[in-house]
C-alpha positions as semicolon CSV with decimal commas, in nm:
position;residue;x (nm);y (nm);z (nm)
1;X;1,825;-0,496;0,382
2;X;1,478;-0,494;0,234
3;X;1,221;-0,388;0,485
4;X;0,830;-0,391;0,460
5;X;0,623;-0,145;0,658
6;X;0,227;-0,230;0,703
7;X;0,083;0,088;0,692
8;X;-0,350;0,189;0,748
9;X;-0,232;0,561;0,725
10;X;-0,328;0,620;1,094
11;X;-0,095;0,766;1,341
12;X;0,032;0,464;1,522
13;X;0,129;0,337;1,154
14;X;0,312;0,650;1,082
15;X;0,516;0,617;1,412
16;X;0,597;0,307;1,337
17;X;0,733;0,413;0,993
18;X;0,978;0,637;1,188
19;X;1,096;0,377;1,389
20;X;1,159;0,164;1,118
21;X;1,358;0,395;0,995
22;X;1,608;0,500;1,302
23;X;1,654;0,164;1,316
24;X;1,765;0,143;0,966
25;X;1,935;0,444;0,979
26;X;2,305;0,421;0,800
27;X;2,155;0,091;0,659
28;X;2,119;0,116;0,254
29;X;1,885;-0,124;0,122
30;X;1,471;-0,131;0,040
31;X;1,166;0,037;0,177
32;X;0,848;-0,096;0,083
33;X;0,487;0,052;0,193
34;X;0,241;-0,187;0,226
35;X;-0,142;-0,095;0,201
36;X;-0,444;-0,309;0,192
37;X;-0,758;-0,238;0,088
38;X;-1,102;-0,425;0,038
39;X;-1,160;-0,335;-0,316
40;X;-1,540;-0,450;-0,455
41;X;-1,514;-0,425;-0,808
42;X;-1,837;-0,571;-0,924
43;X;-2,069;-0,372;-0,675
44;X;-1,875;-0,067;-0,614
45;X;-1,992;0,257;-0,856
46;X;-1,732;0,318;-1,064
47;X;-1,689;0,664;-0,953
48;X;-1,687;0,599;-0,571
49;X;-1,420;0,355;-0,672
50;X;-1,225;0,640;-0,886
51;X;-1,258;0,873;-0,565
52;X;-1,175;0,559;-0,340
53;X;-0,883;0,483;-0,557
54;X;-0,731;0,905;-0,560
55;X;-0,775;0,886;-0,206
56;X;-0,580;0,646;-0,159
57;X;-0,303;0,723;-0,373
58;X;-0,293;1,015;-0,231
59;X;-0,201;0,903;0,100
60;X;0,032;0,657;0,013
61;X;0,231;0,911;-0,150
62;X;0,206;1,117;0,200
63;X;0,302;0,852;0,371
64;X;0,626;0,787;0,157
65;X;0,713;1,150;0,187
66;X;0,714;1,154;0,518
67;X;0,921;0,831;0,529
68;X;1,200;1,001;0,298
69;X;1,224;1,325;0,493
70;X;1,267;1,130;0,825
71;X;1,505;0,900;0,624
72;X;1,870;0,934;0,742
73;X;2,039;0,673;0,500
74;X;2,153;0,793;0,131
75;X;2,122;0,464;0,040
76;X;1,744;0,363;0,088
77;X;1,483;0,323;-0,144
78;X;1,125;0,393;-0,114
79;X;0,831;0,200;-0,298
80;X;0,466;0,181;-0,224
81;X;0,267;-0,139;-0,252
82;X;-0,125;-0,100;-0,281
83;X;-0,320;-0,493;-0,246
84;X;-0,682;-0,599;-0,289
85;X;-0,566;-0,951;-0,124
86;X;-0,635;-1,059;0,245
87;X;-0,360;-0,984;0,440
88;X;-0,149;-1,277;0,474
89;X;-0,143;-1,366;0,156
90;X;-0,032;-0,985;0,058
91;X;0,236;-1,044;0,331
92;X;0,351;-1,338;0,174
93;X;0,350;-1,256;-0,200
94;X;0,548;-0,918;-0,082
95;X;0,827;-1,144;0,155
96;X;0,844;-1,370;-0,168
97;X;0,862;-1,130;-0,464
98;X;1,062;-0,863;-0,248
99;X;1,287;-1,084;-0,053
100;X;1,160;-0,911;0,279
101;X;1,464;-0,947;0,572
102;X;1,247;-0,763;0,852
103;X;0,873;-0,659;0,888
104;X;0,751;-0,331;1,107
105;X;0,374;-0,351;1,197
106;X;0,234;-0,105;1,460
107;X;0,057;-0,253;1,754
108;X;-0,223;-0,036;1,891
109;X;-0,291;0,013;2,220
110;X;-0,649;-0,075;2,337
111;X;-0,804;0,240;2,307
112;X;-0,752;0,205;1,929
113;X;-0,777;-0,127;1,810
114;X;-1,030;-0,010;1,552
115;X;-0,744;0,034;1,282
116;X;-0,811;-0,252;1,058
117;X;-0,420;-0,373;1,049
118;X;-0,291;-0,247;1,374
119;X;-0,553;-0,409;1,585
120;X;-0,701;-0,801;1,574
121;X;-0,465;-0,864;1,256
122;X;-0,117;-0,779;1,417
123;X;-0,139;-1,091;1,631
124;X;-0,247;-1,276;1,303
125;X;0,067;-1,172;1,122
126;X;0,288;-1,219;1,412
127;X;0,158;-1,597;1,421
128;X;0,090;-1,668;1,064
129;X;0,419;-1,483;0,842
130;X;0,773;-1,672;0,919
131;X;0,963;-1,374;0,902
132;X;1,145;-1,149;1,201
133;X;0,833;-0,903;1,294
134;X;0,872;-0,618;1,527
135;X;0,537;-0,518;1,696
136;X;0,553;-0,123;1,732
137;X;0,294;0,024;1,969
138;X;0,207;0,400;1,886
139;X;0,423;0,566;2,174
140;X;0,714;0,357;2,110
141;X;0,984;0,626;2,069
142;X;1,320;0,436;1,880
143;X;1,650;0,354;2,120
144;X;1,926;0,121;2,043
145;X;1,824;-0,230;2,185
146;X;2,104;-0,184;2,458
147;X;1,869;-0,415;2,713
148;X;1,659;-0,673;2,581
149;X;1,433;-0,943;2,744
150;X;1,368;-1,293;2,612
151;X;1,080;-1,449;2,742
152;X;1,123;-1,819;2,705
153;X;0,898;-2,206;2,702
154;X;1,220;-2,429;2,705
155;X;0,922;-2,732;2,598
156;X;0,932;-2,632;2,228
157;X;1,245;-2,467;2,155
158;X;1,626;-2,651;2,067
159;X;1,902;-2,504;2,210
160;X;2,046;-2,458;1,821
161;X;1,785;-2,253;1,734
162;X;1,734;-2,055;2,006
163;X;2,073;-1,901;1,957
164;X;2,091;-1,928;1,621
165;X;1,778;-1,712;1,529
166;X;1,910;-1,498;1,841
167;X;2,264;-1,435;1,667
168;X;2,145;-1,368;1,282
169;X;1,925;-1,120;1,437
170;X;2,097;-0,760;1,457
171;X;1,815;-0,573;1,673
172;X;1,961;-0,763;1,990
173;X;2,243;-0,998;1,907
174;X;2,448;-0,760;2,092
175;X;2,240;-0,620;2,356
176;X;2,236;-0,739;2,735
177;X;2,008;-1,009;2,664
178;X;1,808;-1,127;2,988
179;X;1,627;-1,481;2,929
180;X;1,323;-1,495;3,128
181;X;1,292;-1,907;3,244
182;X;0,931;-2,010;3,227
183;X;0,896;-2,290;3,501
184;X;0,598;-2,506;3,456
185;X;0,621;-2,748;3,682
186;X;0,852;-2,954;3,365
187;X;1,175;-3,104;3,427
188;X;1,363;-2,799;3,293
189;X;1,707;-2,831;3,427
190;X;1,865;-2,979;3,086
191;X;1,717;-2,715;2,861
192;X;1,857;-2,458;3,127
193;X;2,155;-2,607;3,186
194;X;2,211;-2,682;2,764
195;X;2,080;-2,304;2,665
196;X;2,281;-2,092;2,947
197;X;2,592;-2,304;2,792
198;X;2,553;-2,277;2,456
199;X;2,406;-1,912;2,443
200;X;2,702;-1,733;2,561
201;X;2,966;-1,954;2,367
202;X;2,777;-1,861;2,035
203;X;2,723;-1,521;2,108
204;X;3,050;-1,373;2,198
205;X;2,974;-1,073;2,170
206;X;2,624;-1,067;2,405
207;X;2,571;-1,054;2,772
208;X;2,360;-1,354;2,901
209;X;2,142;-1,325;3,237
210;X;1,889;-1,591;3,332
211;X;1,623;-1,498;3,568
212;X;1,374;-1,828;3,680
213;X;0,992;-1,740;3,717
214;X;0,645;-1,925;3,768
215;X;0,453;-1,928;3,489
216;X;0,172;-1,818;3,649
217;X;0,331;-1,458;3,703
218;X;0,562;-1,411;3,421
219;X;0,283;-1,163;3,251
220;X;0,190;-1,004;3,578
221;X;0,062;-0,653;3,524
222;X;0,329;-0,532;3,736
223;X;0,600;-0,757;3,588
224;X;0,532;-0,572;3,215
225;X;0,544;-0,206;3,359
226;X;0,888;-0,307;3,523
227;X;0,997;-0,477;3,199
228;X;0,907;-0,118;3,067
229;X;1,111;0,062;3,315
230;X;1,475;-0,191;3,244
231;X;1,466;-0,287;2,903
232;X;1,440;-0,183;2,544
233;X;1,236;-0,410;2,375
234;X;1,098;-0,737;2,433
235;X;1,197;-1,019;2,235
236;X;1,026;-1,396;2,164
237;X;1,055;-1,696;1,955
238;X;0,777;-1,746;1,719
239;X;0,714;-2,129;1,815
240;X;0,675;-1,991;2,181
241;X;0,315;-1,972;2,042
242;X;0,243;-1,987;2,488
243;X;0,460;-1,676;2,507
244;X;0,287;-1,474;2,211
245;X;-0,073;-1,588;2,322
246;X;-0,014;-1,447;2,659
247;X;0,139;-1,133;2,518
248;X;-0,033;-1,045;2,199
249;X;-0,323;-1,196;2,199
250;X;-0,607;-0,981;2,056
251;X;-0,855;-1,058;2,331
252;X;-0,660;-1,172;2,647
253;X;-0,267;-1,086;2,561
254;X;-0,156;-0,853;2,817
255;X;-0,015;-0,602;2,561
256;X;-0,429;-0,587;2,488
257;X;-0,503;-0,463;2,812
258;X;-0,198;-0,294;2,997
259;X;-0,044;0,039;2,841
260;X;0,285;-0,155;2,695
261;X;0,526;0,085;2,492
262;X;0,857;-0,133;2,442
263;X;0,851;-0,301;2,075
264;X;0,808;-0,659;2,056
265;X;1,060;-0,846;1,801
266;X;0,917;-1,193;1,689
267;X;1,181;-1,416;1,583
268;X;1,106;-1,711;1,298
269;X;1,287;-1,958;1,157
């Protein structure tokens, strides 16, 4: 498995280096650390850019030593990555050229959305890079997906897919997966009835629950700190662009405002 980690060298990035890593643990297979930084060649002194550039190498080399000592797989590599492009386009020359499976960005909480990767640009990645992203937030501590919850907006989704990206996924192809039924007022019953059919007979494996809400209150405050309290992570479809707006948005996702520690897996095609 070849993993990328987005790393600003702040705290939340480091803990979500660790919990890339228990989840990888006993799984051989590639560790790149991504950095970004806004070099200006032409109008930056060239010995502000020499200190600029020690710094930073510095730090990435911290960071991958820490990585390798909390490493518990013989079989992983580590390699650092250092970019002076925007950060999509970093993303994507790194999925392409390194043949990236999974993606680990930290989400900070509120209080420090300051970090130039782990604050305004997570939801950019998350909606921009078609790869499997988990969203860490800096007090996630890592436990087997056991319980999982899968918010869902039948109106853009296939049956097919849905349990096709569910089953090529291994953070919760075998958890207890509960799907949480948005109802907006749309004839729903075939999706339902098509999805809680198809789901369990393609993932033999998984546990199925269904659980019907209004829209209106599926990202209650409340709701999310019970979600918290039953389940290990939170899982959702990357064309559920709904879903992820009312999640992850920068300015009015409810992960931006209420203290949400459970990682958030974003599935793409």
């Amino acid at each position: 498995m070849n993993v990328l980690i987005l790393t600003d060298f702040s705290e939340v990035s480091d803990n979500t280096g660790k919990y890339a890593l228990d989840y990888l643990a006993g799984r051989p297979g590639n560790v790149y650390v991504l950095n970004i930084q806004d070099f200006n060649f032409s109008k930056t002194d060239p010995v502000a850019l020499e200190k600029k550039m020690l710094y930073i190498s510095k730090q990435l080399h911290h960071s991958l030593g820490m990585l390798k000592s909390h490493s518990q797989s013989a079989g992983q590599e580590f390699h650092s990555i250092l970019s002076s492009e925007n950060l999509i386009s970093a993303i994507r020359k790194c999925i392409a050229e390194k043949k990236i499976d999974l993606i680990f960005i930290g989400a900070a909480s509120q209080d420090v959305r300051h970090h130039p990767i782990l604050g305004n640009h997570a939801y950019e990645v998350v909606r921009k890079i078609k790869c499997n992203i988990v969203a860490v937030p800096g007090k996630s501590v890592y436990r087997k997906p056991e319980t999982s919850i899968l918010p869902i907006d039948y109106s853009v989704l296939s049956k097919e897919k849905t349990f096709r990206l569910i089953e090529e996924c291994d953070f919760i192809k075998d958890s207890r997966i509960t799907v949480l039924e948005m109802n907006e007022a749309l004839p729903l019953e075939a999706y339902k009835d098509s999805i809680q059919e198809t789901l369990p007979t393609n993932l033999k494996k998984t546990t199925v629950d269904y659980v019907d809400i209004e829209a209106s209150t599926i990202f209650d405050r409340d709701l999310l700190m019970e979600i918290q309290d039953k389940f290990d992570i939170i899982a959702i479809i990357g064309k559920n662009l709904n879903v992820c707006d009312k999640l992850l948005h920068d300015r009015y996702g409810l992960c931006s405002k209420v203290d949400n520690s459970l990682p958030i897996l974003v599935l793409h095609e």
